[in-house]
VOVEX-942101 format. One record per residue (C-alpha): residue in one letter; x, y, z. Coordinates in steps of 0.05 Angstrom, whole numbers, plus 5000, padded with zeros to 4 digits. Example, Ala and Ser with C-alpha at 12.3 -4.5 7.8 and 13.67 -1.06 7.14 Angstrom:
<sites>
A524649105156S527349795143
</sites>
This chain:
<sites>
X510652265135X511751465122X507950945152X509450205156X504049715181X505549145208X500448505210X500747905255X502047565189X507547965184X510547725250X508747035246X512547045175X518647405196X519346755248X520046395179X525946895161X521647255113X517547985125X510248035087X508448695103X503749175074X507149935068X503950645064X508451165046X505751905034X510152384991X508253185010X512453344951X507753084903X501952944950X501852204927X499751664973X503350944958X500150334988X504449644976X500949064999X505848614964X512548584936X512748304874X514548424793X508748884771X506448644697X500949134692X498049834707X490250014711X487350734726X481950734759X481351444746X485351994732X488952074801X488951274823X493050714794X493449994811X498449524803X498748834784X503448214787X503647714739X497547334775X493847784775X493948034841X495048734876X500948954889X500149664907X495650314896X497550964876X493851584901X494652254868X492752914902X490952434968X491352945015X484953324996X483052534963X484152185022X484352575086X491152365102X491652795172X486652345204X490151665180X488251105223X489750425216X485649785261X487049075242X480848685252X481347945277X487547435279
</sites>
């Protein structure tokens, strides 16, 4: 199962011949859940715990999450996504 979400932001920016678009991917193989908000060099790597990782570029901004085990983490069968205002 992959998901790609696409935000207005997203639209408006691919008018400016570039894409900004946040990704979810889910891997059943390993039951990991990958969120990218950005892409961009990742300089650093936190855990948050044992099963979640964040990434960081060199601004110190997120890039992505990692989720481990996010099926039973997560509830990934009931994934919804709502974009709230403009």
């Amino acid at each position: 199962m992959n998901f790609t979400i696409v935000t207005s932001s997203s639209v408006i920016a691919a008018s400016q011949s570039f894409v900004h678009a946040m990704k979810v991917r889910y891997f059943p193989d390993t039951d990991t859940l990958y969120i990218e908000f950005r892409v961009s060099d990742v300089v650093e790597t936190k855990d948050l715990d044992e099963n979640t990782q964040v990434d960081f570029d060199r601004g110190g901004s997120i890039c992505a999450i990692t989720i481990e085990h996010a099926n039973e983490r997560a509830d990934l069968p009931h994934f919804s996504f709502e974009q709230v205002g403009t």
